[in-house]
Backbone as a ProteinNet text record, in pm:
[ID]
protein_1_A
[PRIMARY]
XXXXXXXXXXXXXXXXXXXXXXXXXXXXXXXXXXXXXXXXXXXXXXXXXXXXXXXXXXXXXXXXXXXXXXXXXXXXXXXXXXXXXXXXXXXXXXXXXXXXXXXXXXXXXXXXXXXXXXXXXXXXXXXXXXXXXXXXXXXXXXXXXXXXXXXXXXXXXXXXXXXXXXXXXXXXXXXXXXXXXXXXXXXXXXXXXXXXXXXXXXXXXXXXXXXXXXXXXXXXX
[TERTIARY]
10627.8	10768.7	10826.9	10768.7	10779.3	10821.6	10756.3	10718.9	10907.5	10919.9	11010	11109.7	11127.5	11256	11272.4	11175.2	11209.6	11242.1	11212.6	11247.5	11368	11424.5	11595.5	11648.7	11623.5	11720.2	11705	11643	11634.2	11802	11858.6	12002.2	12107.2	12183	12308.5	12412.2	12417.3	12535.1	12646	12713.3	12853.6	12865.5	12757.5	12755.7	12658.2	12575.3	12501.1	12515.4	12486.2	12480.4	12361.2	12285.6	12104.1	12010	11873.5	11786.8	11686.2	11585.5	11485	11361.1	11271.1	11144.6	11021.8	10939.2	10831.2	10741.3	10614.1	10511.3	10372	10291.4	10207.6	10064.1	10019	9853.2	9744.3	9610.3	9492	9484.8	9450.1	9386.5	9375	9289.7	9253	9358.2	9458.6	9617.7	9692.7	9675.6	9776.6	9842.8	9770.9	9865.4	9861	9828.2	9883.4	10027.5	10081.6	10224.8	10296.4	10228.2	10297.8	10338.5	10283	10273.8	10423.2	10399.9	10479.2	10624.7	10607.4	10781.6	10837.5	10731.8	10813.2	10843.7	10811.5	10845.1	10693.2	10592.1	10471	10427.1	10405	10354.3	10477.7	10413.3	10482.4	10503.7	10612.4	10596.4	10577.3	10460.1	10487	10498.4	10551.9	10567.2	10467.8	10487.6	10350.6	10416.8	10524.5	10582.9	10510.3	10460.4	10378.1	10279.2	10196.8	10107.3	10162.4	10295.9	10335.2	10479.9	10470.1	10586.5	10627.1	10527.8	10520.9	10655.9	10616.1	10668.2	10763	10821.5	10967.9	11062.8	10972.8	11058.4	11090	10969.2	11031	11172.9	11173.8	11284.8	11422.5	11381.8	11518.6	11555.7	11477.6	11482.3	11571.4	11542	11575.1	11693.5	11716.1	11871.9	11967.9	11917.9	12001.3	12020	11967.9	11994.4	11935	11792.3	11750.1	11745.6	11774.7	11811.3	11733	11709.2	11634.6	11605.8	11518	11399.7	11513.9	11633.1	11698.1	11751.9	11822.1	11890.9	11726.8	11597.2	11480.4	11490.8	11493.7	11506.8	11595.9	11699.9	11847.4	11782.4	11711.5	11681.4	11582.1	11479.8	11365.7	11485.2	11565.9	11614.3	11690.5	11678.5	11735	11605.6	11521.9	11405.6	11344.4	11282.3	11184.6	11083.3	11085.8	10937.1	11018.6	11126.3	11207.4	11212	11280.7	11246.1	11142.2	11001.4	10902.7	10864.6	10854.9	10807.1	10848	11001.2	11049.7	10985.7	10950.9	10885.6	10740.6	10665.7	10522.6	10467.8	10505.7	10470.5	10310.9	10254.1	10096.5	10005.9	10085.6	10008.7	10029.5	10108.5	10180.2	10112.5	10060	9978.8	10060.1	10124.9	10198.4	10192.1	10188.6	10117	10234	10333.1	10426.4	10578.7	10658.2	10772.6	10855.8	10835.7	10918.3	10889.7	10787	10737.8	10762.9	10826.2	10858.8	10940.6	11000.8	11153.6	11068.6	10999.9	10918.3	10768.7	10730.3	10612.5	10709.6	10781.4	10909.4	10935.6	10927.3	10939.3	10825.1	10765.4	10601.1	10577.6	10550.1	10529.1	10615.2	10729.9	10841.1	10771.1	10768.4	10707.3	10588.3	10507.5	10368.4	10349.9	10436.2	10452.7	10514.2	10620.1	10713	10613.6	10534	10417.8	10330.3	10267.6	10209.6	10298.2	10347.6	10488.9	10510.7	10537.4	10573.7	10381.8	10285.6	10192.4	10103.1	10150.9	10119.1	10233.4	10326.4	10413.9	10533	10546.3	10617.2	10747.4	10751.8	10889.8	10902.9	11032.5	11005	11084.2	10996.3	11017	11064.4	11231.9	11288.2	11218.6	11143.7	11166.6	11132.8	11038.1	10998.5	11114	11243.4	11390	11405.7	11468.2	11531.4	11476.1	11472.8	11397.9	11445.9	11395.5	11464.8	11326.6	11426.8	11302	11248.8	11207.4	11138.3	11109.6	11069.2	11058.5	10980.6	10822.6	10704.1	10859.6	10867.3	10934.5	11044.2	11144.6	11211.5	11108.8	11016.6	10911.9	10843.2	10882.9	10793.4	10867.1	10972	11077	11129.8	11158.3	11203	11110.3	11005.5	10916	10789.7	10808.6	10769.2	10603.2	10591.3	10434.4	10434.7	10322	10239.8	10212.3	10222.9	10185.4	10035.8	9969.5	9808	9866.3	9893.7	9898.5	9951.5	10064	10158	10087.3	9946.3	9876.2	9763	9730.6	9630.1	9649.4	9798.1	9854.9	9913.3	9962.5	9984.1	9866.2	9730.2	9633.1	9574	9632.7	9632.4	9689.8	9782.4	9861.1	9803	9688.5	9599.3	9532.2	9455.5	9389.5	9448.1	9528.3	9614.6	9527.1	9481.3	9443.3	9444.6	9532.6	9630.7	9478.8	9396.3	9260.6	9220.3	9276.4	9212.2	9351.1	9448	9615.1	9597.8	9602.9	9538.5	9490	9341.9	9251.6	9283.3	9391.7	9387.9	9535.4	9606.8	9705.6	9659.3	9521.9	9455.3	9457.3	9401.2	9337	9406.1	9505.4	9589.3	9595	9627.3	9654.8	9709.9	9884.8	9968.1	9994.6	9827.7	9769.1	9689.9	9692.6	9566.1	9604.1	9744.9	9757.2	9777.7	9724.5	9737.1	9618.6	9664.4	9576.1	9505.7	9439.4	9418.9	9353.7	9384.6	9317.3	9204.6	9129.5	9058.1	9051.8	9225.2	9274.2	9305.8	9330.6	9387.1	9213.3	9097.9	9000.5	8992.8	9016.3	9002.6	9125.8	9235.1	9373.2	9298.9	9225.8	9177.6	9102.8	9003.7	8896.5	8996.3	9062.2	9149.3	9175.5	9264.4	9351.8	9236	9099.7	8997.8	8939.3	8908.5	8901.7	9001	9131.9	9215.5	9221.6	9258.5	9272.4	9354.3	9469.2	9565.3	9552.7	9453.7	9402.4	9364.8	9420.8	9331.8	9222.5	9246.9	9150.9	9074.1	8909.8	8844.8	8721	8741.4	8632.2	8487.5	8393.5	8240.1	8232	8314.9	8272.3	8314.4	8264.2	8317	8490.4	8518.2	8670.3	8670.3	8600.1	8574.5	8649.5	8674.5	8721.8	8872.1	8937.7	9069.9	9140.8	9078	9162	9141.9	9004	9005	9096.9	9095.1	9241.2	9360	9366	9549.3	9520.4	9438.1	9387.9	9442.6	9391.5	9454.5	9556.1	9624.7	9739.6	9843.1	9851.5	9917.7	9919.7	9847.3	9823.1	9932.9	9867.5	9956.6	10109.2	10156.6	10255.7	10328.7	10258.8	10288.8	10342	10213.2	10264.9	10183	10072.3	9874.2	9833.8	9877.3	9788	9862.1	9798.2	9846.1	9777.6	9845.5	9746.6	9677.1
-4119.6	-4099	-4223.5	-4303	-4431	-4504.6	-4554.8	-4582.3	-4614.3	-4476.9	-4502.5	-4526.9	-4477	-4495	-4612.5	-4696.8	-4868	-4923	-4858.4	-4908.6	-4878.1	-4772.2	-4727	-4789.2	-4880.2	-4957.8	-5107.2	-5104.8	-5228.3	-5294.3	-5406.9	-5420.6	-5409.8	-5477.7	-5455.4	-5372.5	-5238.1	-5194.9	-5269.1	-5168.2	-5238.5	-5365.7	-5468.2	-5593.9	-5642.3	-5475.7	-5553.1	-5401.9	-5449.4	-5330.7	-5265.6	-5354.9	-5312.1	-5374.9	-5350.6	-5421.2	-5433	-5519.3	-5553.8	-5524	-5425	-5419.6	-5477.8	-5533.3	-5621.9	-5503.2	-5456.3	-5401.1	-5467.4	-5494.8	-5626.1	-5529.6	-5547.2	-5464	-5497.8	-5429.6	-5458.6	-5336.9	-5433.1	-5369	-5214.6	-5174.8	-5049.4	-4944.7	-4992.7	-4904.7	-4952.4	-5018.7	-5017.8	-4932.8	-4873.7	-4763.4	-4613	-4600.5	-4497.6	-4537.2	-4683.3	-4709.2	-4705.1	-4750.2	-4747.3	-4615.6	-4442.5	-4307	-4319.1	-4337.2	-4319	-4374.1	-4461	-4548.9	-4470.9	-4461.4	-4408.8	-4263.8	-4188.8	-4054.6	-3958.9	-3992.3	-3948	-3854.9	-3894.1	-3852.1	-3782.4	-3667.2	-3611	-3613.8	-3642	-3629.5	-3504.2	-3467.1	-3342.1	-3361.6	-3211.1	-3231.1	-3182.6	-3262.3	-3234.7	-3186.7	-3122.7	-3023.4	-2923.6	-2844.8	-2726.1	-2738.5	-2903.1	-2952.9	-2936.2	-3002.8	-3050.7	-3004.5	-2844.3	-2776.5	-2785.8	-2724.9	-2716.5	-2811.4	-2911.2	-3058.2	-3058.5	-3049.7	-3056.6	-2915.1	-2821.8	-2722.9	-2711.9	-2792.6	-2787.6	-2901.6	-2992.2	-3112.2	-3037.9	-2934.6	-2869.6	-2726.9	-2711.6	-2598.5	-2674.5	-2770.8	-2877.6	-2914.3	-2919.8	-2989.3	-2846.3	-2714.5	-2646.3	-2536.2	-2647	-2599.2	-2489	-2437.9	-2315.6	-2255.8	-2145.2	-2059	-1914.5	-1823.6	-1730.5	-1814.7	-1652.6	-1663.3	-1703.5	-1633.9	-1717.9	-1824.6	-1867.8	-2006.9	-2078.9	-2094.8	-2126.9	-2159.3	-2040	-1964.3	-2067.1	-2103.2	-2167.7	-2262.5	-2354.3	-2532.8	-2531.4	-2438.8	-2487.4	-2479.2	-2405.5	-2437.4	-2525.4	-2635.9	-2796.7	-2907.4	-2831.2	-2953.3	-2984.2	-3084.8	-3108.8	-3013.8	-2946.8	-2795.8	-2714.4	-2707.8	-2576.3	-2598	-2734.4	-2758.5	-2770.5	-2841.1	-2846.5	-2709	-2623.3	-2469.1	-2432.2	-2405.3	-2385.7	-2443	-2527.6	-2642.2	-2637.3	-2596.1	-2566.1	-2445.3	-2379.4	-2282.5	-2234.5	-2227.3	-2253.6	-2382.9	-2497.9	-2598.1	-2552.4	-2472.3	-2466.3	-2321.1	-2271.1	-2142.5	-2066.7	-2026	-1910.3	-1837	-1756.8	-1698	-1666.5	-1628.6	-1582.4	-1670.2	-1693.6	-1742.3	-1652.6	-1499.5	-1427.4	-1389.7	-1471.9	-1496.6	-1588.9	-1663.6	-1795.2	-1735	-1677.6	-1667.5	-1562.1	-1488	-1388	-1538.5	-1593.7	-1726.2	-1804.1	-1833.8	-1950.3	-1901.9	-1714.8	-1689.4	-1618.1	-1587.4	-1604.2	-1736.4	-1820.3	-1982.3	-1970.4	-1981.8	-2007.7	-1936.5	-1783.2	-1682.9	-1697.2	-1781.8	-1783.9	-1916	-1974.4	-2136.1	-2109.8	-2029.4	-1984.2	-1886.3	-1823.5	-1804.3	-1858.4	-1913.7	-2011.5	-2103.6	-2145.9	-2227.3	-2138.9	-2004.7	-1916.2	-1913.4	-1880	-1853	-1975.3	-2111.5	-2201.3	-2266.9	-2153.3	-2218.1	-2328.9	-2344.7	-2457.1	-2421.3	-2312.2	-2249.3	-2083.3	-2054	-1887.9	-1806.7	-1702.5	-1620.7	-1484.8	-1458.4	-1291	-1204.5	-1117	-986.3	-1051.6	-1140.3	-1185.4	-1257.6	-1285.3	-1299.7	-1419.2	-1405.4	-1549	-1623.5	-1754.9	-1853.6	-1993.7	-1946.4	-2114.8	-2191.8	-2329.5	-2413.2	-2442.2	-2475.8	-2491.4	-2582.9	-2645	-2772.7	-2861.4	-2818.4	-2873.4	-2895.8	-2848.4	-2877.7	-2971.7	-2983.5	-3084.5	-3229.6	-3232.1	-3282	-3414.8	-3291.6	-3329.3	-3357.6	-3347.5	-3366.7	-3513.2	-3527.1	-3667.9	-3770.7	-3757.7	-3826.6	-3892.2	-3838.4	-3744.4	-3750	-3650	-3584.1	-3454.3	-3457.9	-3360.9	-3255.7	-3136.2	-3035.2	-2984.9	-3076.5	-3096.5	-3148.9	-3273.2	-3376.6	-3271.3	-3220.8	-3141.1	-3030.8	-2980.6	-2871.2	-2907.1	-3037.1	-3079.3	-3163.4	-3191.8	-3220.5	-3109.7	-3028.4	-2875.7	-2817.4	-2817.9	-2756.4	-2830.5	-2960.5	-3025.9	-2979.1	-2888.3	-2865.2	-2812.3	-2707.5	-2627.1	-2701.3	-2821.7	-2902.4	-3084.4	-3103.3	-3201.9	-3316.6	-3437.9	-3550.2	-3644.1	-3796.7	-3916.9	-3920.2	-3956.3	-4043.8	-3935.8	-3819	-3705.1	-3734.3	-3757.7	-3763.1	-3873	-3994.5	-4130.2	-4133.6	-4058.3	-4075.8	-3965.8	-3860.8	-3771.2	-3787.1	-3872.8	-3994.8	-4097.9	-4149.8	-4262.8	-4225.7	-4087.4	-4012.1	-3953.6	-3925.3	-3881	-3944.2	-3866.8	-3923.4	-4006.1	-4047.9	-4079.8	-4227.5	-4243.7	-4408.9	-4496.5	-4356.8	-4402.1	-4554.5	-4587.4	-4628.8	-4819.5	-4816.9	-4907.8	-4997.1	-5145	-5242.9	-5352.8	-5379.9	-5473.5	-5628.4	-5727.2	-5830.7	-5868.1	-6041.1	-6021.1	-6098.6	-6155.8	-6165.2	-6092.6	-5967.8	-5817.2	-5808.5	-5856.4	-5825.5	-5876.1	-5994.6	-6090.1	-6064.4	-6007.9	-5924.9	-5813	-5733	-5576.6	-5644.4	-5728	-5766.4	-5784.8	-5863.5	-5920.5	-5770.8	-5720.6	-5602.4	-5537.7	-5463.5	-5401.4	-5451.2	-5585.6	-5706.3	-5639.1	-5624.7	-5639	-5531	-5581.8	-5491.2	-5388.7	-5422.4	-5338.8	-5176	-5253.3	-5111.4	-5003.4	-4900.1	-4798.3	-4705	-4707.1	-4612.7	-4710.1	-4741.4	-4818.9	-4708.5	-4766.2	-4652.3	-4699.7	-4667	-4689.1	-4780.3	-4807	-4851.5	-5015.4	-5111.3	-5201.5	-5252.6	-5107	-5184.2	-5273.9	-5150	-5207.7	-5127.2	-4994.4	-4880.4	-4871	-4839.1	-4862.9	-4785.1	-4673.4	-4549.4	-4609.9	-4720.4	-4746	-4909.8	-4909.8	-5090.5	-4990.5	-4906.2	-4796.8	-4774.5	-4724	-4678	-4794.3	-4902	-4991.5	-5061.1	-5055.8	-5103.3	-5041.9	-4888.9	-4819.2	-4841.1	-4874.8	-4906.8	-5024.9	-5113.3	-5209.7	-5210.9	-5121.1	-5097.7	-5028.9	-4938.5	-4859.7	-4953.8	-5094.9	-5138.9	-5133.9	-5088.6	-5088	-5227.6	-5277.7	-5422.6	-5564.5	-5638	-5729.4	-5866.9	-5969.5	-6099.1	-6158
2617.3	2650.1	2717.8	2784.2	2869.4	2766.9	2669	2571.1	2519.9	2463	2383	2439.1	2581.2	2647.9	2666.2	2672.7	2736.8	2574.4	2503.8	2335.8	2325.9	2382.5	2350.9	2418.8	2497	2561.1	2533.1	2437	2310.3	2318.1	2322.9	2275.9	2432	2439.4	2572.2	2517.7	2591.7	2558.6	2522.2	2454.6	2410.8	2362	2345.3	2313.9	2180.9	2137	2056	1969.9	1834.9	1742.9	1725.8	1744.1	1717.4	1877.7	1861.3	1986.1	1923.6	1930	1906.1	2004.3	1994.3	2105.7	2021.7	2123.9	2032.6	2153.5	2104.9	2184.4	2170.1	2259.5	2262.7	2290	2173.3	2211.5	2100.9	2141.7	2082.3	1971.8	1889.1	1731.1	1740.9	1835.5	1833.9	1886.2	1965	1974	1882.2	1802.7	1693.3	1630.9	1515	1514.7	1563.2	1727	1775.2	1823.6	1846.6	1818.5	1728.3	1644.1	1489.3	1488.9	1470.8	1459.7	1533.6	1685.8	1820.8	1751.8	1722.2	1708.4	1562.1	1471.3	1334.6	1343.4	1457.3	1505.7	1449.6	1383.4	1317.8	1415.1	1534.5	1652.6	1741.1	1760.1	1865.2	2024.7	2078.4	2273.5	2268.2	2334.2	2425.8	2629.3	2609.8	2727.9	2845	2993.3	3061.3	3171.5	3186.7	3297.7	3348	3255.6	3330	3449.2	3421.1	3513.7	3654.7	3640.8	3759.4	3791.7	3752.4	3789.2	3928.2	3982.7	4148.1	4196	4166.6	4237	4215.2	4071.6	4024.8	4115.1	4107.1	4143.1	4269.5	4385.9	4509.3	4534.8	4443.9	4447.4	4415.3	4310.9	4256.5	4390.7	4436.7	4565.9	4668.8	4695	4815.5	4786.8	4646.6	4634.5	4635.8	4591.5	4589.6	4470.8	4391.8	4250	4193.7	4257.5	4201.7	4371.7	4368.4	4497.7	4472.2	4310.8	4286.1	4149.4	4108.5	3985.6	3852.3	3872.8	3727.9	3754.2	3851.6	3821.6	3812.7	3846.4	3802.7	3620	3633.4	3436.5	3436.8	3451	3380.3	3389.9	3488.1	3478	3404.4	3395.7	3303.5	3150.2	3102.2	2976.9	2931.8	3061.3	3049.6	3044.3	3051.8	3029.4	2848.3	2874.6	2762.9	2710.2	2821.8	2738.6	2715.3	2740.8	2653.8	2504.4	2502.7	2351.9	2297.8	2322.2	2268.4	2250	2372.5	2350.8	2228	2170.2	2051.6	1930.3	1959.1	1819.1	1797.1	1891.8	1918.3	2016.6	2058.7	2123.5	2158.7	2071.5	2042.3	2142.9	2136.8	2241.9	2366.7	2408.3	2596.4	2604.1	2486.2	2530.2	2534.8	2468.9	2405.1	2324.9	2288.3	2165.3	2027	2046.5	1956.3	2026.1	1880.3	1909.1	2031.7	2006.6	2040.8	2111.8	2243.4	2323.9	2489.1	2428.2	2464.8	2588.2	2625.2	2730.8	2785.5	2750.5	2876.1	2948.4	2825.1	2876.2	2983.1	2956.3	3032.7	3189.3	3187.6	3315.6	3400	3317.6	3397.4	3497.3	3399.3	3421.4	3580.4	3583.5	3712.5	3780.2	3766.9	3895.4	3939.8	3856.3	3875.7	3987.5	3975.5	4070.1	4171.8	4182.1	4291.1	4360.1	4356.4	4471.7	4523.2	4430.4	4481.1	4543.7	4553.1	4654.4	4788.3	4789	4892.8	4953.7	4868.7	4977.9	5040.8	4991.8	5053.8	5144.8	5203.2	5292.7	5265.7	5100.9	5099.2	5057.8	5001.4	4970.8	5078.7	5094.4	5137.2	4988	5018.9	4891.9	4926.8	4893.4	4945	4856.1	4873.1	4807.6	4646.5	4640.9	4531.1	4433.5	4479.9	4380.8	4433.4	4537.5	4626.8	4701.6	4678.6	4751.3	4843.8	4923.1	5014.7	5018.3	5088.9	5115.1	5261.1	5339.9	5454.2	5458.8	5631.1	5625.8	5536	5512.4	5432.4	5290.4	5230	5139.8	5153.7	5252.5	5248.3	5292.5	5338.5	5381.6	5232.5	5174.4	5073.5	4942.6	4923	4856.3	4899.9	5008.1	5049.9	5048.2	5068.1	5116.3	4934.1	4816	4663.5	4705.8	4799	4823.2	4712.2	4670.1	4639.6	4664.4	4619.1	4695.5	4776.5	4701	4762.3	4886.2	4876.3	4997.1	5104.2	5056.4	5180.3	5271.1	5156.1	5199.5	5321.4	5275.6	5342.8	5500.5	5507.3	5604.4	5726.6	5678.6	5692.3	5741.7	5707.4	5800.4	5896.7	5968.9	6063.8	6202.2	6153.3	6270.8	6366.5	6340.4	6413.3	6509.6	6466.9	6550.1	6541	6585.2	6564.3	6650.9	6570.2	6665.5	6575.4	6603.2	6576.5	6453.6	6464.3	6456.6	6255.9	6272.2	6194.9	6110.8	6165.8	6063.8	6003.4	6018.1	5973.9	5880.4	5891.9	5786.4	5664.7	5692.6	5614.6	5552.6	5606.5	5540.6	5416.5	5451.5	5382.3	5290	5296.9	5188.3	5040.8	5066.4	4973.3	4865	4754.6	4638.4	4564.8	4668.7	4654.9	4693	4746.9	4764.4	4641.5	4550.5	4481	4390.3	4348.4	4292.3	4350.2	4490.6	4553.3	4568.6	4507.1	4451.4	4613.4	4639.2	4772.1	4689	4741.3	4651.1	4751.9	4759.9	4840.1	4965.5	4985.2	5058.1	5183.8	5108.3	5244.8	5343.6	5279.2	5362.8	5505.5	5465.8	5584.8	5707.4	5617.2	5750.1	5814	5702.6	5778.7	5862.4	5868.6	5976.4	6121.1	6051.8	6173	6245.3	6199.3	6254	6342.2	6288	6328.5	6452.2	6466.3	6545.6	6705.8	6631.5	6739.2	6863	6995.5	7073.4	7047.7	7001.4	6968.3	6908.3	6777.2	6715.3	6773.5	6773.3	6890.8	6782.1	6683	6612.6	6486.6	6498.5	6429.7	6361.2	6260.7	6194.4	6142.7	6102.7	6103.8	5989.5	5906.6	5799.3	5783.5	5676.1	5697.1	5659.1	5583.5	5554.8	5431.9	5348.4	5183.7	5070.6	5156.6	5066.1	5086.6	4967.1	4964.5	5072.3	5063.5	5207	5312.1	5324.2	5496.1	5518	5430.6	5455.1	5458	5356.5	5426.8	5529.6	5603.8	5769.7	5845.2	5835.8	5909.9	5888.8	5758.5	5753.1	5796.1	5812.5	5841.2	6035.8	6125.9	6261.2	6222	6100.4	6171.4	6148.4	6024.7	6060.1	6132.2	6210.6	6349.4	6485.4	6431.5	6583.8	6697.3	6615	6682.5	6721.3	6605.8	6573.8	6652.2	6706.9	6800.1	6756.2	6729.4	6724.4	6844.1
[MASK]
+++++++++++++++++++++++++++++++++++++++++++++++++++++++++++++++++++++++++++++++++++++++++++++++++++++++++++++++++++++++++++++++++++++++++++++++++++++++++++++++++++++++++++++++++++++++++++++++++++++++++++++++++++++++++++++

């Protein structure tokens, strides 16, 4: 889907009639682009995975308040249509299926949302959001992340938030070269740091550990 969207914007509006995208790859993806661009291949959609998330963003803004205005936004997405066109991949069983599957799906997420605290749920219909959710909406946490932060509260200590900060998922995608080593030493080194951990400061969660001190304002030269 990435894919094609950066292809549709091939060309300057209003200034060009056509656009040209060139896509740059090895032999062996060849033609799963080729399929992709001549339409051969189908997008499907991967909403269901990651309903949760979308739906606490749409809670927060307003937009779904009970179980149908829910119903109404899922029939603005991409799996509404695909559902129609394939029904069978999203696990559906019958066409004439689809709009009772569509609101299962919602009710089945919207509790799980209410019994992990992140949404409140009236009388099973109407739903607000709560702090964890605006929390987590502003911030685009996870509903894992939010959960696992959330059972901190019980036994709350700086040293246990940190590391269970590091930890999250929402780091995973964060590269260190092998430059950042020789800063973490430093930082670890420093008086400033108040929380140093056992290890040498090789693993990606434990350089977020201390980078995060130092952007706190731990770390002192």
């Amino acid at each position: 889907a990435d894919i094609l969207q950066m292809i549709g914007r091939a060309g300057r509006p209003n200034m060009d009639s056509k656009g040209v995208a060139v896509i740059m790859t090895g032999s062996a993806n060849c033609a799963r682009y080729e399929n992709l661009v001549s339409g051969r291949r189908c997008v499907e959609s991967n909403l269901i995975g990651s309903m949760h998330d979308h739906l606490v963003s749409e809670i927060v803004l307003g937009n779904i308040y009970d179980v149908d205005s829910a119903i109404e936004w899922i029939h603005s997405t991409f799996l509404h249509i695909r559902l129609r066109r394939d029904w069978v991949h999203y696990g559906c069983k019958t066409k004439a299926e689809i709009d009772a599957f569509e609101r299962e799906i919602v009710i089945r997420e919207l509790k799980k949302l209410g019994a992990n605290g992140i949404v409140t749920l009236i009388d099973d219909e109407e739903v607000r959001s709560t702090v964890n959710a605006k929390i987590m909406s502003r911030f685009y946490l996870k509903q894992e992340s939010v959960n696992k932060l959330s059972c901190l509260v019980a036994e709350y200590r700086a040293s246990l938030l940190l590391k269970t900060i590091s930890l999250i998922d929402e780091f995973g995608m964060v590269k260190f070269t092998g430059q950042d080593k020789k800063l973490v030493g430093q930082i670890k080194a420093s008086p400033g740091t108040r929380y140093v951990l056992d290890g040498r400061g090789d693993e990606v969660w434990e350089k977020i550990f201390y980078f995060i001190q130092l952007h706190l304002g731990e770390y002192e030269e």
